[in-house]
C-alpha positions in Angstrom: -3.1 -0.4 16.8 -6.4 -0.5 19.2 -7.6 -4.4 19.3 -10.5 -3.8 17.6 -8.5 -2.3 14.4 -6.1 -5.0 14.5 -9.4 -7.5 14.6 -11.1 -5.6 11.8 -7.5 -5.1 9.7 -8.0 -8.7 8.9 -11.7 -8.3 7.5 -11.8 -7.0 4.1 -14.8 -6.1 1.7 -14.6 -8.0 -1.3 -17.2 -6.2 -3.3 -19.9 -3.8 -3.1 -23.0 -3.1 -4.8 -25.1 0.1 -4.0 -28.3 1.9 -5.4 -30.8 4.4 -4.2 -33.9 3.9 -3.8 -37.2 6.3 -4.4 -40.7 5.1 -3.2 -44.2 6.4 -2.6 -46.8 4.8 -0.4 -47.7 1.8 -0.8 -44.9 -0.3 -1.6 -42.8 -3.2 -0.7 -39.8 -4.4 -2.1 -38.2 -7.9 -1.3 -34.4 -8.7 -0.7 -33.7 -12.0 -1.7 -31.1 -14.4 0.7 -27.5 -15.1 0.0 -24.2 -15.3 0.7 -23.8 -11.7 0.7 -24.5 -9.1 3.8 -27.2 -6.2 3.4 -27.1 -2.9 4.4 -29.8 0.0 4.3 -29.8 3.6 5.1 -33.1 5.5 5.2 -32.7 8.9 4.3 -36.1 10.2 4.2 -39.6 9.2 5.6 -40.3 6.0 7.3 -40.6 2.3 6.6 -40.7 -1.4 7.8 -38.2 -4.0 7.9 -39.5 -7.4 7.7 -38.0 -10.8 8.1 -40.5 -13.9 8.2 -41.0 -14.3 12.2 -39.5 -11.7 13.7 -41.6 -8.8 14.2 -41.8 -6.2 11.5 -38.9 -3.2 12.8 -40.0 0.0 12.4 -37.4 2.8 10.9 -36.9 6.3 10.3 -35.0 8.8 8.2 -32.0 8.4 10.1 -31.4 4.3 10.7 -29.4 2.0 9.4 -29.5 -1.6 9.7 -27.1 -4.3 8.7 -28.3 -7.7 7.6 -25.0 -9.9 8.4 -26.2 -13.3 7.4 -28.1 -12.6 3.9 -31.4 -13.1 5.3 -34.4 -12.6 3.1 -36.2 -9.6 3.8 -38.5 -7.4 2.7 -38.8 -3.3 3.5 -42.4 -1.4 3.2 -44.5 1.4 3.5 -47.0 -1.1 5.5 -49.4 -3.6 4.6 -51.2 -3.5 1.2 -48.7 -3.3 -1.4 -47.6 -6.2 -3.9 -44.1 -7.2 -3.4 -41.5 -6.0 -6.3 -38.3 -8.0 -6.3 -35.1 -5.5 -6.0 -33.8 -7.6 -8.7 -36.6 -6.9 -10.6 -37.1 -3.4 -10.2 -33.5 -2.7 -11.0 -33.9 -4.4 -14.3 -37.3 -3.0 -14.8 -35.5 0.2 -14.2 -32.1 -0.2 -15.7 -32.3 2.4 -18.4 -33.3 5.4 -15.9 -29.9 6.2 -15.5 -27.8 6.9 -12.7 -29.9 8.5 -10.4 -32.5 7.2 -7.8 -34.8 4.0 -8.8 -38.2 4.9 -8.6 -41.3 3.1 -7.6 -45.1 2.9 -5.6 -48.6 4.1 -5.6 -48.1 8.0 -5.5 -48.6 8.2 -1.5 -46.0 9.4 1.2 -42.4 9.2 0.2 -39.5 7.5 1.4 -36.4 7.5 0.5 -33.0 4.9 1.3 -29.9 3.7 0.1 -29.0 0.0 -0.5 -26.0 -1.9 -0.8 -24.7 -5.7 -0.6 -21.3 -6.3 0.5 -19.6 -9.2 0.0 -16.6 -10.9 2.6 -15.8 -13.5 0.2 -13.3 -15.9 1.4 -13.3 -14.2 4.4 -17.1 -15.1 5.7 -15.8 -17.7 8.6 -14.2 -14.4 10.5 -14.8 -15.0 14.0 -15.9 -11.5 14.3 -18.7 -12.3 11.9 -20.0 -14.9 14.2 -19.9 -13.0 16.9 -22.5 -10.4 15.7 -26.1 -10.3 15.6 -28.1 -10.9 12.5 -29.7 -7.6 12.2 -27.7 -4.4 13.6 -30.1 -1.1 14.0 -28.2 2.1 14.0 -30.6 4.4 15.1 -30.7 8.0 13.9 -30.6 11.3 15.8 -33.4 13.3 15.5 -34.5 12.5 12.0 -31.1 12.5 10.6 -28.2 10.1 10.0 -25.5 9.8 12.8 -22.6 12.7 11.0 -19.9 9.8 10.1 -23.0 7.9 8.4 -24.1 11.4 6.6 -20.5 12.0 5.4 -19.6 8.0 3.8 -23.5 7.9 2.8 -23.1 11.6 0.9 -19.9 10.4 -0.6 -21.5 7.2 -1.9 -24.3 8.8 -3.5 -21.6 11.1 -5.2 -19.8 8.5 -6.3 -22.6 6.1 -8.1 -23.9 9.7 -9.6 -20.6 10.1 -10.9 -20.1 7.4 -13.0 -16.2 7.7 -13.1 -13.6 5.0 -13.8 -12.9 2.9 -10.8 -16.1 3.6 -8.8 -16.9 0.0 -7.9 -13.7 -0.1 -6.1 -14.4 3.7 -4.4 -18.0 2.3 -3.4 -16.1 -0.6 -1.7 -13.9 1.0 0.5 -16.7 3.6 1.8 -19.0 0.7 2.5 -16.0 -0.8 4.4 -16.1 2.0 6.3 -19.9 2.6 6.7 -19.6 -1.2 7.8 -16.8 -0.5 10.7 -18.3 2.5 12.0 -21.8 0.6 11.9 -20.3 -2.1 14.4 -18.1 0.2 16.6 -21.7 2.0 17.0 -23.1 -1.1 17.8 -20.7 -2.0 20.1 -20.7 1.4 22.4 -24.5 0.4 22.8 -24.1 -3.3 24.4 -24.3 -3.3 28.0 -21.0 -3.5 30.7 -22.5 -7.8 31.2 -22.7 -8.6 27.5 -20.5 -11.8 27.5 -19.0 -13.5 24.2 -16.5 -12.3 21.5 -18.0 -8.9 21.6 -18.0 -8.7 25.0 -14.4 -9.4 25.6 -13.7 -6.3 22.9 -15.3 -3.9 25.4 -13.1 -5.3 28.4 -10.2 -3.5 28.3 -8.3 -6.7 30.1 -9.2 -9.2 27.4 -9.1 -6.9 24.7 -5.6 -6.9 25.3 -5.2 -10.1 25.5 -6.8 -11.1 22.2 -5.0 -8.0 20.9 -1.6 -10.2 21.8 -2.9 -13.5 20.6 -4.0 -11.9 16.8 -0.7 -9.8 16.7 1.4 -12.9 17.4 -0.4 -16.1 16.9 3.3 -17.7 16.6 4.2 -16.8 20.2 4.6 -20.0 22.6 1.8 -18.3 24.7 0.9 -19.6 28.1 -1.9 -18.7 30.1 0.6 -17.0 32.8 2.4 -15.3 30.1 -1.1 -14.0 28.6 -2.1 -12.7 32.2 1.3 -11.2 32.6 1.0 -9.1 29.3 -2.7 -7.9 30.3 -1.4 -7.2 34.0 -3.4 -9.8 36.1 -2.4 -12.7 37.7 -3.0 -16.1 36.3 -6.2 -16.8 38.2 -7.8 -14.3 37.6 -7.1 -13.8 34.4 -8.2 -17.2 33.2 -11.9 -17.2 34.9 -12.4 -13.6 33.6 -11.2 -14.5 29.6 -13.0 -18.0 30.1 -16.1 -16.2 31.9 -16.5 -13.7 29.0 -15.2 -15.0 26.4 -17.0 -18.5 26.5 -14.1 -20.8 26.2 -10.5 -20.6 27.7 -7.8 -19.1 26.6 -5.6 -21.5 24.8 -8.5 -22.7 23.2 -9.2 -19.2 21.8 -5.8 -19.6 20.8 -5.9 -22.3 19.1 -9.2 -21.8 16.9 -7.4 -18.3 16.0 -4.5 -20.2 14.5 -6.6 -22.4 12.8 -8.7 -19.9 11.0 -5.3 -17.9 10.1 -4.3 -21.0 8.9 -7.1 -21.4 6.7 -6.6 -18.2 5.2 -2.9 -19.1 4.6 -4.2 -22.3 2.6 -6.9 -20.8 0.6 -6.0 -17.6 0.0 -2.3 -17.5 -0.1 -1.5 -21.0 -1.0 0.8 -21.3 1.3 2.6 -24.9 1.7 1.5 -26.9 4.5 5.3 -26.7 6.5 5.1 -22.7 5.9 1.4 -22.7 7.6 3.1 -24.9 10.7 6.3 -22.8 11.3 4.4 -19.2 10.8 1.6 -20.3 13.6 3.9 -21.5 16.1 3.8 -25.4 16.0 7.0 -27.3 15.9 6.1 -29.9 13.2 4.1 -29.9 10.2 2.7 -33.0 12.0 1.2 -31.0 15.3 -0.2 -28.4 13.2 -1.6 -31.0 10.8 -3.4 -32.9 14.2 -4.5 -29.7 15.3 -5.8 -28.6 12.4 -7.7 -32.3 11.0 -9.0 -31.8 15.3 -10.7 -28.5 14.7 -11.5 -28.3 10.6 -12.4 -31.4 10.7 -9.8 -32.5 7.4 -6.5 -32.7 7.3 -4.4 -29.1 5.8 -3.7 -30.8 2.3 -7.5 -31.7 1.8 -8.7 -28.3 2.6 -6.1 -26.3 0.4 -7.0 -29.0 -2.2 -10.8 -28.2 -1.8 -10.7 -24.9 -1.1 -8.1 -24.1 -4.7 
């Protein structure tokens, strides 16, 4: 398994919503923030995204953009319009049906899909922190990108559909449209872009994390790590530490503790099973470690977090 998939194997959708969206010029229609992500896919004509001090971006039948931290927004024709909550014009509209919801002045169309998706317990990833919060997908020549025209086709066919299970079908495809949305945003960073994203594009470090995910357990060194990702130990250590931001063992060491989190919260795994399957000798080194990094000790935050 590429490092990336093994990275992204441990990021799962929780839940999805989706609608479609059918405007005419002038209109605007607010997102309101949360906990959950954002997506939007215009399929036809052209519109505005807008979030309070950043300048408005402009997109095209074709974009994409993914809203990672559940910032408010807004999408428009342009200026002029008054604002229409989505939460309002989905109840407003509620009894239309299945198909698109429908709204504006009568002027030039545009048309785009919307969905929320939800990492649940899941939301301290590291990848998650690691990412922008807005990522543009840009079209090609007027139209989607083909993997985004094939998962958006089979979304619309799905929410038309009405069938048993769809929430779970609409899910998984915005898992994938999700996925494919960041490996396209990661073929588009440059060869210098430093951080957690950066290190997924070096094929050295990628490695290397790749190792440290796979086996969290191991008694890694940082010679041992250098040895696996064919460097020697110097080298190795400035170019992980370089890129990466912090060194090695330290990466180590905050990936354990956010699989141990999961273990606690999710799993409810006892305290000695977290210990033994992370590597550490004693449930009383991987309680110092853990009360070091999280801040409370492992029986607090399984007791908080139940």
């Amino acid at each position: 398994m590429d490092p990336l998939s093994m990275v992204l194997n441990d990021l799962r959708l929780e839940s999805s919503l989706y609608c479609a969206l059918q405007l005419s010029a002038p209109w605007t229609v607010q997102y309101p923030g949360g906990h959950q992500a954002g997506f939007h896919v215009v399929t036809k004509g052209r519109c505005e995204l807008v979030i309070a001090g950043r300048a408005p971006l402009p997109l095209k039948a074709g974009d994409m953009v993914v809203l990672l931290r559940g910032t408010p927004h807004e999408l428009c024709s342009g200026r002029g319009a008054l604002p229409i909550s989505i939460v309002d014009l989905v109840q407003s509209l509620s009894g239309q049906g299945a198909g698109p919801l429908t709204h504006g002045g009568g002027g030039v169309g545009t048309e785009y899909l919307c969905g929320a998706i939800d990492f649940g317990a899941r939301a301290d990833h590291p990848l998650l922190s690691a990412l922008p919060d807005v990522i543009h997908v840009r079209g090609e020549q007027g139209r989607a990108q083909p993997w985004m025209e094939t998962v958006v086709s089979a979304m619309a066919c799905e929410q038309r559909s009405g069938r048993v299970g769809g929430a779970t079908v609409l899910t998984r495809l915005s898992d994938v449209l999700f996925v494919q949305a960041l490996r396209a945003h990661l073929a588009e960073l440059p060869a210098e872009t430093t951080g957690w994203m950066g290190a997924l594009r070096d094929p050295v470090l990628s490695r290397a994390i790749a190792h440290l995910h796979r086996a969290p357990e191991r008694n890694w060194t940082v010679e041992s790590l250098a040895r696996e990702s064919g460097q020697s130990r110097s080298q190795f250590a400035v170019r992980f530490t370089t890129v990466v931001g912090v060194p090695p063992l330290t990466y180590l060491t905050r990936w354990r503790m956010y699989r141990a989190r999961v273990l606690l919260r999710e799993e409810q795994a006892r305290v000695s099973q977290v210990a033994h399957l992370l590597g550490y000798g004693s449930e009383t080194a991987f309680s110092t470690a853990f009360k070091r990094e999280v801040g409370v000790s492992p029986r607090e935050y399984k007791r908080t977090a139940a």
